[in-house]
N, CA, C and O atoms as a GROMACS GRO file, in nm:
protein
  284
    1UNK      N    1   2.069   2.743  -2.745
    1UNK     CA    2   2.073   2.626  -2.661
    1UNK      C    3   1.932   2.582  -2.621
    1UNK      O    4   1.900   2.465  -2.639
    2UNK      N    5   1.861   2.655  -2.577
    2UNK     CA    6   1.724   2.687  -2.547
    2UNK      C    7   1.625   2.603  -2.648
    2UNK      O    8   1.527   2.546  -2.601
    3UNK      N    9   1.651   2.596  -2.784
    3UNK     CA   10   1.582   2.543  -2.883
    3UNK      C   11   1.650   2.417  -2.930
    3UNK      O   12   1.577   2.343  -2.997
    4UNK      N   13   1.795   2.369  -2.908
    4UNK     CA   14   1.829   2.245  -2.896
    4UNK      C   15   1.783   2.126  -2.822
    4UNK      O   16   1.766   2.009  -2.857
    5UNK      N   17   1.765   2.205  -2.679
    5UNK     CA   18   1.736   2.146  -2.598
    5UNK      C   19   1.563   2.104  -2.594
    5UNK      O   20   1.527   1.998  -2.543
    6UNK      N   21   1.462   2.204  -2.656
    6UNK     CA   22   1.331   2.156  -2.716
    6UNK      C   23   1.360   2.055  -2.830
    6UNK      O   24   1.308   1.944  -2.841
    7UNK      N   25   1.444   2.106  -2.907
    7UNK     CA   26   1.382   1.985  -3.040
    7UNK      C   27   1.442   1.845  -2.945
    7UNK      O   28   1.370   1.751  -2.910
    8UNK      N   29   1.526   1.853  -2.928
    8UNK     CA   30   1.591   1.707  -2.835
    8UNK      C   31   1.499   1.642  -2.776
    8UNK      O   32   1.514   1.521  -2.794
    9UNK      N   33   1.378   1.677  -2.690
    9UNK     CA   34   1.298   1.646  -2.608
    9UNK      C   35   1.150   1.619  -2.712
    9UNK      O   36   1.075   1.524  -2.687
   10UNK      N   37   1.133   1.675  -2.779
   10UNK     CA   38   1.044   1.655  -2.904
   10UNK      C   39   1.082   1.513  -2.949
   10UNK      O   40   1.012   1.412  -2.942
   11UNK      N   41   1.195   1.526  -2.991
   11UNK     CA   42   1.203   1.377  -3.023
   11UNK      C   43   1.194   1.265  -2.960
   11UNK      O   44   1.156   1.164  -3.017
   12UNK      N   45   1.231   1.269  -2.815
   12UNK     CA   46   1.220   1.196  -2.705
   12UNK      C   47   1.111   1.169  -2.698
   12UNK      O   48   1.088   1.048  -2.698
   13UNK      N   49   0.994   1.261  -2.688
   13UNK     CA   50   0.874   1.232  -2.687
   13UNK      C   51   0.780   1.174  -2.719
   13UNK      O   52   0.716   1.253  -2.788
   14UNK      N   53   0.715   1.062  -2.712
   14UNK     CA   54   0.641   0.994  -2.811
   14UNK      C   55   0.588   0.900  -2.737
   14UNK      O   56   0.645   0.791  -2.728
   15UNK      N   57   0.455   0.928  -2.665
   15UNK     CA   58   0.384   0.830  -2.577
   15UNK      C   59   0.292   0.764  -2.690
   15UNK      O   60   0.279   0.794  -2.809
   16UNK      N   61   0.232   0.662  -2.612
   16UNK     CA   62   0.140   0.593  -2.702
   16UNK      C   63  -0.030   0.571  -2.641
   16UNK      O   64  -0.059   0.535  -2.528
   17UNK      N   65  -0.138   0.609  -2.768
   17UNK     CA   66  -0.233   0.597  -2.720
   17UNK      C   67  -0.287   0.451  -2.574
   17UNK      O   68  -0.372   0.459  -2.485
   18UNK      N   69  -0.201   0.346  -2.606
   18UNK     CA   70  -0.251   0.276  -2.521
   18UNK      C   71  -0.210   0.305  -2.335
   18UNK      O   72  -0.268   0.265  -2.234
   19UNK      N   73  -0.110   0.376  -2.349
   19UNK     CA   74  -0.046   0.395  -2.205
   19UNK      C   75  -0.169   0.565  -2.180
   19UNK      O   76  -0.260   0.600  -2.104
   20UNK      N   77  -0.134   0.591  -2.233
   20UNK     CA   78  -0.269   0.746  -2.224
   20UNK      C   79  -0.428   0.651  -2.140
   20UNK      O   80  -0.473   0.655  -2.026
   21UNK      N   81  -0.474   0.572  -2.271
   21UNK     CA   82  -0.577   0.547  -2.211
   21UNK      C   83  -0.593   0.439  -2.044
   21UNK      O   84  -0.690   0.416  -1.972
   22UNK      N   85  -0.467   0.403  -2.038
   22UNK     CA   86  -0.472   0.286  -1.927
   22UNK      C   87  -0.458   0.384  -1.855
   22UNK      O   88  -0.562   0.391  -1.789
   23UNK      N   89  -0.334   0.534  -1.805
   23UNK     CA   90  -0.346   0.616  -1.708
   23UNK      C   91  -0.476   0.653  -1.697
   23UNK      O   92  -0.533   0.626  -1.591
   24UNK      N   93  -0.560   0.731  -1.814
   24UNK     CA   94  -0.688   0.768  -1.766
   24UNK      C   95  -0.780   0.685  -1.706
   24UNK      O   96  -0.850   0.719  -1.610
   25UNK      N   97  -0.782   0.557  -1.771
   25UNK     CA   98  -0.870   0.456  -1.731
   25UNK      C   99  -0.840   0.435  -1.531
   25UNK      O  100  -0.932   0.450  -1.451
   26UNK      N  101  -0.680   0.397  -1.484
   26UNK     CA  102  -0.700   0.391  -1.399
   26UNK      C  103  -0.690   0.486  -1.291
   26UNK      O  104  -0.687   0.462  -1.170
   27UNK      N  105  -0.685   0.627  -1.365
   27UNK     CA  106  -0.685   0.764  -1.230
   27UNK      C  107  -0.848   0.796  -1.244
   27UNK      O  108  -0.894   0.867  -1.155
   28UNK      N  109  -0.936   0.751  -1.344
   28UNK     CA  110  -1.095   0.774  -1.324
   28UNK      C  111  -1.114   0.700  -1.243
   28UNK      O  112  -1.174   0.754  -1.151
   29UNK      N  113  -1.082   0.546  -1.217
   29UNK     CA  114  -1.148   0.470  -1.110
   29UNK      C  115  -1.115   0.511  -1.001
   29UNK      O  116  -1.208   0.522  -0.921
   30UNK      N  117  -0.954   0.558  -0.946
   30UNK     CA  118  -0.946   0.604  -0.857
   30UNK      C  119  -1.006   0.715  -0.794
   30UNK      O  120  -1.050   0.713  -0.679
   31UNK      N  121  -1.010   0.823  -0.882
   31UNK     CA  122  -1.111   0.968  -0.852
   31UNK      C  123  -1.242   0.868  -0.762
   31UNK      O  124  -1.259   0.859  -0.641
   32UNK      N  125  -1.314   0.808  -0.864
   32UNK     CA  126  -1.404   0.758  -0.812
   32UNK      C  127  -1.424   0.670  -0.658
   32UNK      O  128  -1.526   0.662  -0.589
   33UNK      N  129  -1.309   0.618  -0.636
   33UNK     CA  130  -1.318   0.533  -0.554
   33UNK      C  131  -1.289   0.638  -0.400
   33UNK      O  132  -1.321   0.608  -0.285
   34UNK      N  133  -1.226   0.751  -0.443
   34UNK     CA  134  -1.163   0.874  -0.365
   34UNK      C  135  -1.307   0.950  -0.293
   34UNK      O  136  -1.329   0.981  -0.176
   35UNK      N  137  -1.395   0.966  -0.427
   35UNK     CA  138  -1.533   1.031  -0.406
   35UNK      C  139  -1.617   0.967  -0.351
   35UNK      O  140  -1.690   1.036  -0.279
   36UNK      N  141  -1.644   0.840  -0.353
   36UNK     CA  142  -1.776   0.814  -0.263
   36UNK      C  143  -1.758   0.802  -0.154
   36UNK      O  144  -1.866   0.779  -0.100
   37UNK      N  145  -1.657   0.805  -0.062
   37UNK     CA  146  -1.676   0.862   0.089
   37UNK      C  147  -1.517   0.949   0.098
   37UNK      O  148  -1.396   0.926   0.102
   38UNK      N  149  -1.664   1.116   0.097
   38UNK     CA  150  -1.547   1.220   0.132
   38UNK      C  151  -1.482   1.238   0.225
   38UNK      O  152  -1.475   1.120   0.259
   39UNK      N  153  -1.416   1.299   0.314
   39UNK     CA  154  -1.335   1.336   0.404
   39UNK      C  155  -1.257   1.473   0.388
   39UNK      O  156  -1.140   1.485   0.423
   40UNK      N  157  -1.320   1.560   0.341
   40UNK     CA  158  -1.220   1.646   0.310
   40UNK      C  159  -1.145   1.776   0.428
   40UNK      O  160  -1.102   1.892   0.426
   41UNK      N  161  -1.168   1.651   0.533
   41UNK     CA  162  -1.115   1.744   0.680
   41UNK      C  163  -0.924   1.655   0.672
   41UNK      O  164  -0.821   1.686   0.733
   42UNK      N  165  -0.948   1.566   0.591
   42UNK     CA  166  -0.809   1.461   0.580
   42UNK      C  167  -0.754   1.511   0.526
   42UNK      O  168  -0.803   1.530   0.414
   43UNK      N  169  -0.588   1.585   0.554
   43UNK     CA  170  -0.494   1.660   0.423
   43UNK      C  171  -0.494   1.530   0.376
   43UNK      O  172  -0.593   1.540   0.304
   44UNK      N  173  -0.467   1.444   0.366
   44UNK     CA  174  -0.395   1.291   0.294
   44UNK      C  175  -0.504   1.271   0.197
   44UNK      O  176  -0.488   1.205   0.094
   45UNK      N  177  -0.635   1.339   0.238
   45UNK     CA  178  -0.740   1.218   0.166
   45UNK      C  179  -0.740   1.351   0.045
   45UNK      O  180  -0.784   1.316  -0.065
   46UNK      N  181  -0.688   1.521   0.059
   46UNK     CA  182  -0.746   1.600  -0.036
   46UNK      C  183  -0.643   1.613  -0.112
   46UNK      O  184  -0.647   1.668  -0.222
   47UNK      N  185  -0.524   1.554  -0.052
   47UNK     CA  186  -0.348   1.559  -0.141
   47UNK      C  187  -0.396   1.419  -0.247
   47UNK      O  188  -0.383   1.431  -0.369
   48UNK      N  189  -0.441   1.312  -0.196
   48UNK     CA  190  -0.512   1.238  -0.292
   48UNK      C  191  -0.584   1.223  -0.424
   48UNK      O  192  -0.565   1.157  -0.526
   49UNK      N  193  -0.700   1.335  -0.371
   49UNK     CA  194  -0.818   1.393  -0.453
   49UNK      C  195  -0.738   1.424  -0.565
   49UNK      O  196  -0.727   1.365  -0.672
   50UNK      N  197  -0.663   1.570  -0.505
   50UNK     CA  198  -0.560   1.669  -0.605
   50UNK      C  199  -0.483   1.592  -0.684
   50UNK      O  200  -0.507   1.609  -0.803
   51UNK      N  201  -0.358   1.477  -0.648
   51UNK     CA  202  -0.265   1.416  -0.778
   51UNK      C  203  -0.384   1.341  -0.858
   51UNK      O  204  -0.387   1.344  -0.981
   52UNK      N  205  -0.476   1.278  -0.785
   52UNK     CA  206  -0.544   1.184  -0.884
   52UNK      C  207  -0.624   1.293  -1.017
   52UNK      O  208  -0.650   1.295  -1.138
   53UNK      N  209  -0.632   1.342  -0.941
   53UNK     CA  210  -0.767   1.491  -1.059
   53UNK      C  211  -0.639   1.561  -1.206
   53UNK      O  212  -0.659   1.593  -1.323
   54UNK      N  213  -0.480   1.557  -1.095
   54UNK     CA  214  -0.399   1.587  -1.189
   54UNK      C  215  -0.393   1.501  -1.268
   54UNK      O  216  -0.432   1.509  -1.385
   55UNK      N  217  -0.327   1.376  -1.199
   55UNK     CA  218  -0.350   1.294  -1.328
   55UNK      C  219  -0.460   1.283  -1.418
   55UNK      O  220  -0.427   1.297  -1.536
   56UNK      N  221  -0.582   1.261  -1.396
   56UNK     CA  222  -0.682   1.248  -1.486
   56UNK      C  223  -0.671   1.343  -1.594
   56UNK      O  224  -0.651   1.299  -1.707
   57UNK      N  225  -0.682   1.483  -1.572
   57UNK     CA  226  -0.630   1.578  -1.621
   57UNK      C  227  -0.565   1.556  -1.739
   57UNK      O  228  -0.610   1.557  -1.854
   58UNK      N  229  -0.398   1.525  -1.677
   58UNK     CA  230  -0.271   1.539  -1.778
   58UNK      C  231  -0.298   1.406  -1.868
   58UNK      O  232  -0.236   1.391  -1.973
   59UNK      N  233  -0.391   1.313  -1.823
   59UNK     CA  234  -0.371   1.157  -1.976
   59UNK      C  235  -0.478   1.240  -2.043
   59UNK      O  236  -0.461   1.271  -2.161
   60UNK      N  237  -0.601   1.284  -1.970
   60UNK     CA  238  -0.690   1.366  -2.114
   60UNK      C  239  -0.560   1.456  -2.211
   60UNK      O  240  -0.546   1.429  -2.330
   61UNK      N  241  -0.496   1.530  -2.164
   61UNK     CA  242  -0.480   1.641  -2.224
   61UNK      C  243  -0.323   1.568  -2.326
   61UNK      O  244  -0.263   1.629  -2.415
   62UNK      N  245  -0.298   1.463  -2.288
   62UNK     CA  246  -0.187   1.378  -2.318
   62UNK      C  247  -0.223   1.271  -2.445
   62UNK      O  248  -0.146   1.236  -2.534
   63UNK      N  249  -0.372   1.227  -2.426
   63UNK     CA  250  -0.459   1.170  -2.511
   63UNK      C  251  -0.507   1.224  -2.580
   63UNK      O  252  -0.559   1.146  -2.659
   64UNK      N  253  -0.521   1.294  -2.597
   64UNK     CA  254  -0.606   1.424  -2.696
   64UNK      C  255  -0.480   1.478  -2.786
   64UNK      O  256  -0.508   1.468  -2.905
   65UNK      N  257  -0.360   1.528  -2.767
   65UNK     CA  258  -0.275   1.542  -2.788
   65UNK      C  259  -0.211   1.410  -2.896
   65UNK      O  260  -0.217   1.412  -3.019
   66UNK      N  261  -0.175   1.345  -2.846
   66UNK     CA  262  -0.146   1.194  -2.916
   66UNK      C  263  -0.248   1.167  -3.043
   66UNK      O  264  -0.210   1.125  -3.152
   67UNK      N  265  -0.398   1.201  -3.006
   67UNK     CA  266  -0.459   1.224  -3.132
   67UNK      C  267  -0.505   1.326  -3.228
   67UNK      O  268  -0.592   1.328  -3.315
   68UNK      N  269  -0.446   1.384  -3.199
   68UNK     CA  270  -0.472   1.490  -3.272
   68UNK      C  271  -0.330   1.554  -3.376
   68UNK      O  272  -0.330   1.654  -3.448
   69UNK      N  273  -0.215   1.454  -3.352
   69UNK     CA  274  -0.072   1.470  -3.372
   69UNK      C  275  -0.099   1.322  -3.536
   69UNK      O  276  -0.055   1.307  -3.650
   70UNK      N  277  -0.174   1.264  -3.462
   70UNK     CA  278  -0.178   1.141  -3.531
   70UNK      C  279  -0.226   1.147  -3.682
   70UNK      O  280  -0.189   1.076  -3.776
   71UNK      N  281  -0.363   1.300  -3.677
   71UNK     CA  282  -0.463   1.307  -3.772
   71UNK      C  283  -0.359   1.351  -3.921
   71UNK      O  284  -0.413   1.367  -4.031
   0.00000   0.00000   0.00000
């Protein structure tokens, strides 16, 4: 069941370089816009920091992925 349920989702799967690069494109500006005035006494402003850094993160590793599937 365990491996039905992977290939099923395999197939499901299939982002596209342009949505990869628009997430990265707009969780870098945000990082950025997050960083030039820190606060990191603000839980809100470091719960911020953290999803945005995730995101940045997961479109690299989502983009990289997408090309490297492609080659």
């Amino acid at each position: 069941m365990y491996g039905t349920v992977l290939d099923s989702l395999e197939d499901r799967y299939n982002p596209s370089v342009l949505s990869a690069v628009i997430l990265l494109m707009g969780s870098s500006f945000s990082l950025f816009l997050f960083l030039n005035s820190p606060d990191f006494t603000n839980p809100y402003y470091v719960f911020g920091v953290g999803v945005t850094g995730l995101t940045l993160l997961f479109a690299a590793v989502m983009l990289v992925s997408v090309l490297l599937k492609r080659r």
